[in-house]
C-alpha positions as CSV (number, residue, x, y, z in Angstrom):
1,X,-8.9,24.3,-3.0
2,X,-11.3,21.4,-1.7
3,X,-10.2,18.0,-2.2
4,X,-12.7,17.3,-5.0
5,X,-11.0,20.4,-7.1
6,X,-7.3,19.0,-6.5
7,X,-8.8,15.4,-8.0
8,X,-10.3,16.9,-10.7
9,X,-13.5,15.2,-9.5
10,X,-16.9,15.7,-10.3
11,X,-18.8,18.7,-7.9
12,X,-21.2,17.3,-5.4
13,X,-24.8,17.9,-5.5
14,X,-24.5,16.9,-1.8
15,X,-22.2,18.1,1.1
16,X,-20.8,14.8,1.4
17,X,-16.9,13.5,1.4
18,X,-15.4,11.9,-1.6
19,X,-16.0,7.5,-1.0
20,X,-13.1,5.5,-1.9
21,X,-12.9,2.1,-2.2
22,X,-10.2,-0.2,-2.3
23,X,-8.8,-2.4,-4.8
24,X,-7.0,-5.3,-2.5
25,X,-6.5,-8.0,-5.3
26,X,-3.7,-10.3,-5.4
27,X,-2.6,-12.4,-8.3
28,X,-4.5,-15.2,-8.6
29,X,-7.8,-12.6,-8.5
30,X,-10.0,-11.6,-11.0
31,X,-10.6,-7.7,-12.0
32,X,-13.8,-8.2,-13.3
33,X,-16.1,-9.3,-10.9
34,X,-14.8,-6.0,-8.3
35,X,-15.5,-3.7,-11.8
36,X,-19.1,-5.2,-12.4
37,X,-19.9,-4.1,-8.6
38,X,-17.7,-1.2,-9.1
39,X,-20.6,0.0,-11.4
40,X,-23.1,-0.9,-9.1
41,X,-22.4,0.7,-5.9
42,X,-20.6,3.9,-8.1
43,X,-18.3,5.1,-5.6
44,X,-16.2,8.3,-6.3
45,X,-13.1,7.0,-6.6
46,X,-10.8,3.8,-6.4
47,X,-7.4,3.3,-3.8
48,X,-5.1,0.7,-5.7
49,X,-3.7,-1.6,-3.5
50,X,-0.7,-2.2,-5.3
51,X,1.1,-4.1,-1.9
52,X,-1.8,-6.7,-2.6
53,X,0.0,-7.8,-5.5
54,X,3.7,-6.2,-6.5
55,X,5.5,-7.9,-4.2
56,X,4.3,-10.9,-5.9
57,X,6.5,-10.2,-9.1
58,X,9.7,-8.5,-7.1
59,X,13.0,-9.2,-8.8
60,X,13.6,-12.0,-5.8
61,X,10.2,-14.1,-6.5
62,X,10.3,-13.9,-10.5
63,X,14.8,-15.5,-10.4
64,X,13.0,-18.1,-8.0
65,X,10.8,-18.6,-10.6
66,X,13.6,-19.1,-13.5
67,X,16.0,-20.8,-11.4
68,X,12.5,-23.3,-10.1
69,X,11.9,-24.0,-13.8
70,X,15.7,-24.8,-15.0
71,X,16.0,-27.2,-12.1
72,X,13.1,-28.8,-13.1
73,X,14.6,-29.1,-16.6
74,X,17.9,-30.4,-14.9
75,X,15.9,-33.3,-12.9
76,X,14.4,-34.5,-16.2
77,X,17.3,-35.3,-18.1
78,X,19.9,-38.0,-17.4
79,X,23.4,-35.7,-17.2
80,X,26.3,-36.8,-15.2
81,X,27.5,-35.0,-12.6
82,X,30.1,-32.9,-14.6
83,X,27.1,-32.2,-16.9
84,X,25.2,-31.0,-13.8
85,X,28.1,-29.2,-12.5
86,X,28.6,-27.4,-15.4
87,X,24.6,-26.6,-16.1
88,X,24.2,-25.2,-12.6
89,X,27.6,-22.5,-13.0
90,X,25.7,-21.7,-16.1
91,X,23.0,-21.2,-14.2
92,X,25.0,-18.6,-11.6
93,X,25.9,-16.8,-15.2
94,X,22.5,-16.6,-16.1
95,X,21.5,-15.1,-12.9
96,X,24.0,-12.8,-13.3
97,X,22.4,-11.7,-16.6
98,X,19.3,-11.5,-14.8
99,X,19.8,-9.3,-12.2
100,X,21.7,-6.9,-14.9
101,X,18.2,-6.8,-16.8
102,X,16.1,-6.5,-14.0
103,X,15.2,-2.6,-14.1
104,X,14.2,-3.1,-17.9
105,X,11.7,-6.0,-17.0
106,X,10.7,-4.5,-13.9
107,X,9.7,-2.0,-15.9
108,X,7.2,-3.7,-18.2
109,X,6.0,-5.6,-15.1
110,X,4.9,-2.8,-13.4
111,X,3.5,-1.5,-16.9
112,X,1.6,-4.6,-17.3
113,X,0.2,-4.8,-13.9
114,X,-0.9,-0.9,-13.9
115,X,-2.6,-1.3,-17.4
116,X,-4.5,-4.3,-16.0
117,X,-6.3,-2.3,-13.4
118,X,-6.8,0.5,-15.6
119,X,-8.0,-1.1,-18.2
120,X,-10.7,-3.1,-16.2
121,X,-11.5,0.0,-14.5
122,X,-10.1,3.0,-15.8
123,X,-13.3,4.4,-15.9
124,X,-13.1,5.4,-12.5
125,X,-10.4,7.6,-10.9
126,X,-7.7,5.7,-9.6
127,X,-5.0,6.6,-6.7
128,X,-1.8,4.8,-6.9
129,X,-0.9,3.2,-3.8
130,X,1.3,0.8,-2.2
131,X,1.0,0.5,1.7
132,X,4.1,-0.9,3.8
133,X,2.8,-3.7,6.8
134,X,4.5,-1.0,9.2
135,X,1.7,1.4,8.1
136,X,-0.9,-1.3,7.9
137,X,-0.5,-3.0,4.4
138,X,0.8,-5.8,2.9
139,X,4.5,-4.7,1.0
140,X,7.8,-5.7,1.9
141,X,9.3,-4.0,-0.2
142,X,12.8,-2.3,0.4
143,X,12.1,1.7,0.9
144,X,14.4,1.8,-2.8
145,X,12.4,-0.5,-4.2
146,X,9.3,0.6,-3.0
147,X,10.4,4.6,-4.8
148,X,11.6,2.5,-8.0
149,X,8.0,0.9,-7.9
150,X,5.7,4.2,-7.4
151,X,8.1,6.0,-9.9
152,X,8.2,3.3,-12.6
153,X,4.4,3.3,-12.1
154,X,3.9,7.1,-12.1
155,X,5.8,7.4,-15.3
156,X,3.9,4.0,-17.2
157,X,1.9,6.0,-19.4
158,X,-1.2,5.9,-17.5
159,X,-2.5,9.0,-15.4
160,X,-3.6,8.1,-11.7
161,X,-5.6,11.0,-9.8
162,X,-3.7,10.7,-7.1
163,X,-0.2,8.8,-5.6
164,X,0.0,8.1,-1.9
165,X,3.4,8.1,-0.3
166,X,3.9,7.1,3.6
167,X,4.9,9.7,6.1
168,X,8.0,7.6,7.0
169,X,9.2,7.2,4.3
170,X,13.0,8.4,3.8
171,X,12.5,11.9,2.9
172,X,15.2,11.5,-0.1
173,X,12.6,9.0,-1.9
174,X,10.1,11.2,-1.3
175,X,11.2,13.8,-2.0
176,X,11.6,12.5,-5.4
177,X,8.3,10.7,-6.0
178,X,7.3,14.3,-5.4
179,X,9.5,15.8,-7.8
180,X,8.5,12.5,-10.4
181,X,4.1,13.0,-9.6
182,X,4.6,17.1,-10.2
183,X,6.7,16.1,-13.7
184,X,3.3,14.1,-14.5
185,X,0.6,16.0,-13.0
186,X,-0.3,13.8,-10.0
187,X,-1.5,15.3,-7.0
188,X,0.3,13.7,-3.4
189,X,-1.2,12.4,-1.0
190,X,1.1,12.4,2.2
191,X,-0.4,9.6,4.6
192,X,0.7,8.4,8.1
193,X,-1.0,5.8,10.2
194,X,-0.8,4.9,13.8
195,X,-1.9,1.8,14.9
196,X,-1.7,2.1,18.6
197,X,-2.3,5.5,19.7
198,X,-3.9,8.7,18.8
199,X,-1.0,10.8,18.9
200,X,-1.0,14.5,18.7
201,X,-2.8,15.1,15.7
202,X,-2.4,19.3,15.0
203,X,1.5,18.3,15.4
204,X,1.3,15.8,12.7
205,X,-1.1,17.5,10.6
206,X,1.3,20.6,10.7
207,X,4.4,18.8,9.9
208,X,3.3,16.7,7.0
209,X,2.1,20.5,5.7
210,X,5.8,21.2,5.5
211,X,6.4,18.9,2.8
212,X,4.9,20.6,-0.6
213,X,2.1,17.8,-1.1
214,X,-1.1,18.2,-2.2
215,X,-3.7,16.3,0.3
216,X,-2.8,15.7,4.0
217,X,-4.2,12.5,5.7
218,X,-4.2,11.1,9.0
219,X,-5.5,7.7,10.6
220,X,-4.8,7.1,13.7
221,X,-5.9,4.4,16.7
222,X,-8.1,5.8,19.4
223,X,-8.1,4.2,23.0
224,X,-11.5,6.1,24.0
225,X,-14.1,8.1,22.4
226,X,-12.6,11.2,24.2
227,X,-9.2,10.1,21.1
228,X,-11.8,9.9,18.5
229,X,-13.4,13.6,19.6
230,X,-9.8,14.6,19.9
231,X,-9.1,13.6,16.3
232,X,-12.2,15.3,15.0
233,X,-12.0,18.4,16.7
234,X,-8.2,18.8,15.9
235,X,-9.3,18.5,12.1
236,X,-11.8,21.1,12.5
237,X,-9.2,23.5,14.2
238,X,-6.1,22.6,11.3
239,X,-5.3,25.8,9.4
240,X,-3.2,24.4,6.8
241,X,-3.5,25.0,3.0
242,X,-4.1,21.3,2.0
243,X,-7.2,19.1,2.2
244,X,-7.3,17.1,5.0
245,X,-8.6,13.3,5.1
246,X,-9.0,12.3,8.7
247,X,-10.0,9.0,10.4
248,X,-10.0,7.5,13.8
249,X,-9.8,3.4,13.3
250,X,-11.6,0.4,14.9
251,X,-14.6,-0.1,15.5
252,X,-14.3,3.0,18.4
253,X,-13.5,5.3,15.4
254,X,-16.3,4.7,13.0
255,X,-18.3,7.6,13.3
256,X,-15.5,9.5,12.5
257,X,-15.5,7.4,8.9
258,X,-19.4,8.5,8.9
259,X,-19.2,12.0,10.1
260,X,-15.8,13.0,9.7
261,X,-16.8,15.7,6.9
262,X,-18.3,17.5,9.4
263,X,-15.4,18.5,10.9
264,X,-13.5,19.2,7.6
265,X,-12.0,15.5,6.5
266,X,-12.9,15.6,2.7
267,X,-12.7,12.0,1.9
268,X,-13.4,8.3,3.6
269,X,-12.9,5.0,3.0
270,X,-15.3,1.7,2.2
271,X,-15.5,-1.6,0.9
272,X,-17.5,-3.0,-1.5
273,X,-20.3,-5.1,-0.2
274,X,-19.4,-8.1,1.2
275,X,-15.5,-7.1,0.3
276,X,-12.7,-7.2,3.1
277,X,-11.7,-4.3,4.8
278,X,-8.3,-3.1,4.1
279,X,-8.0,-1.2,7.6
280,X,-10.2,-1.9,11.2
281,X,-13.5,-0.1,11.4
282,X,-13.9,0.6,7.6
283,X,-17.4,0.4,6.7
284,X,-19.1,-0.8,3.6
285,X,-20.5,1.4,0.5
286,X,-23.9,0.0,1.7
287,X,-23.5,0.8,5.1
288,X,-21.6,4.2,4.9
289,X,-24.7,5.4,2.3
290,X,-27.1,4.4,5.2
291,X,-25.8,6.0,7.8
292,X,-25.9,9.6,5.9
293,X,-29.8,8.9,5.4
C-alpha cells in the first residue's frame, strides 16, 4: 500500500509526496491564525506537536499551580503560626488527594487539549505526535508518562490519521501504543532521528520493519552530500512492506526534502510561511511548491 492509501488520503493528480506541516503551538498561542493560513497554503496533512504544549499541564506544573495559589491565599490572611502550621499539613493532605486524582484529570486535560486542535482544524488530517528533545523536540516527559499521554490521547474520542512513536522508545510502551492505535484504527508511524550522523540507513530501515507498524521513517544528519546520496539511494534500494518517509537534515539535506519522492520517501515536511521550523533544513510550503515547478 502507498502512504496516501494507509492515511486514507485523497489520490494525487500529481506524482508528488504527501506535505505536512507542523502544528508547534504552545499555550499562550492562538489556533486560529495557523488554521486561516492552514486554508490558504492547503497542505495535505497536519503533524501535531503535542511536546509544544503537554508538558505545560503535566501533573508536576498543574500541583505547582494549586499549591502557588493556596500560598497566595495563606499570605493574605493574618493567621498565627499554629494557624499556618496547621493550613500548610492540610495542604500536604490535599496534595495527597491530588496526586490520587491525577489520572482522572489528566484525562480530561489531554481531552481538552486534543479537542482544541481538532476543533480549529479538524478539517485537515491530523497525526498525533509528541517528540522527546533526545529525538529533536521539546517533551520531557517520563517514557511512562509520555505512553500514558499518546494512549489517553489515542482513546479521547477523536480519530487522528496517524500516531508517531519514537524508535527508542522502551519497546514495552510501544508495544502497547501499538496494541492501543490498532484497537482504534490508527495507522503507526515508527520514527527515529539522528542528529549527528547518517548512520546506516538499510540497517535501520530493516529493523524498525520488525516491529508491526504501519509507516517507516528515517531523518538522519548528513556530514557530506556523499550521506545525503547515501540516504537517498538506500531508500530507493529498501524492500520492506511499509511506506517509507526519508530525510536527510540541515541545510546539506534539503534536496532530499525536495526530491526525496524520487527515490521512494512518500511524505516531507514544511512550515507555513514565515512559521519556525520544527527540525534544521525544513523548508516552507511556499518554497517546497517552488522547487517542484
Amino acid at each position: 500500500m502507498t502512504l496516501r492509501e494507509v492515511l486514507q488520503l485523497p489520490k494525487s493528480i500529481t506524482n508528488k509526496p504527501v506535505i505536512a506541516v507542523p502544528l508547534t503551538l504552545g499555550p499562550t498561542d492562538k489556533l486560529t491564525p495557523f488554521a486561516n493560513q492552514l486554508q490558504e497554503q492547503n497542505p495535505d496533512i497536519v503533524e501535531w506537536r503535542a511536546d509544544y504544549i503537554a508538558d505545560d499541564f503535566s501533573q508536576a506544573v498543574m500541583w505547582q499551580q494549586v499549591r502557588a495559589g493556596a500560598q497566595t491565599e495563606l499570605a493574605q490572611k493574618k493567621l498565627t503560626a499554629m494557624t499556618e502550621a496547621k493550613m500548610l499539613a492540610e495542604m500536604d493532605k490535599a496534595q495527597q488527594e491530588f496526586n490520587a486524582n491525577w489520572p482522572a484529570m489528566n484525562a480530561q486535560i489531554i481531552k481538552e487539549l486534543t479537542g482544541s486542535v481538532f476543533n480549529t482544524i479538524g478539517s485537515f488530517p491530523i497525526i498525533l505526535t509528541y517528540r522527546t528533545k533526545s529525538q529533536g523536540g521539546r517533551g520531557e516527559m517520563s517514557p511512562i508518562a509520555y505512553a500514558t499521554f499518546i494512549v489517553t490521547a489515542l482513546r479521547s474520542g477523536y480519530h487522528f490519521t496517524a500516531v508517531d512513536i519514537e524508535y527508542t522508545l522502551d519497546s514495552d510502551l510501544r508495544d502497547k501504543i501499538i496494541a492501543t492505535a490498532q484497537q482504534v484504527g490508527v495507522p503507526v508511524i515508527l520514527s527515529y532521528h539522528d542528529f549527528e550522523q547518517t548512520p546506516d540507513v538499510t540497517a535501520f530501515i530493516q529493523d524498525m520493519a520488525q516491529s508491526g507498524v504501519d509507516i517507516i521513517k528515517l531523518a538522519v544528519m548528513p556530514k557530506n552530500e556523499q550521506d545525503v546520496q547515501r540516504l537517498l539511494d538506500e531508500t530507493r534500494a529498501a524492500t520492506v512492506k511499509q511506506p517509507l518517509v526519508t530525510m536527510s537534515m540541515g541545510e546539506l539535506g534539503r534536496r532530499s526534502r525536495i526530491m526525496g519522492y524520487t527515490y521512494g520517501s512518500e511524505m516531507t515536511f514544511a512550515v507555513l510561511d514565515h512559521a519556525v521550523p520544527s527540525a534544521p533544513g525544513q523548508l516552507t510550503v511556499s518554497q517546497l511548491l517552488a522547487a517542484w515547478q
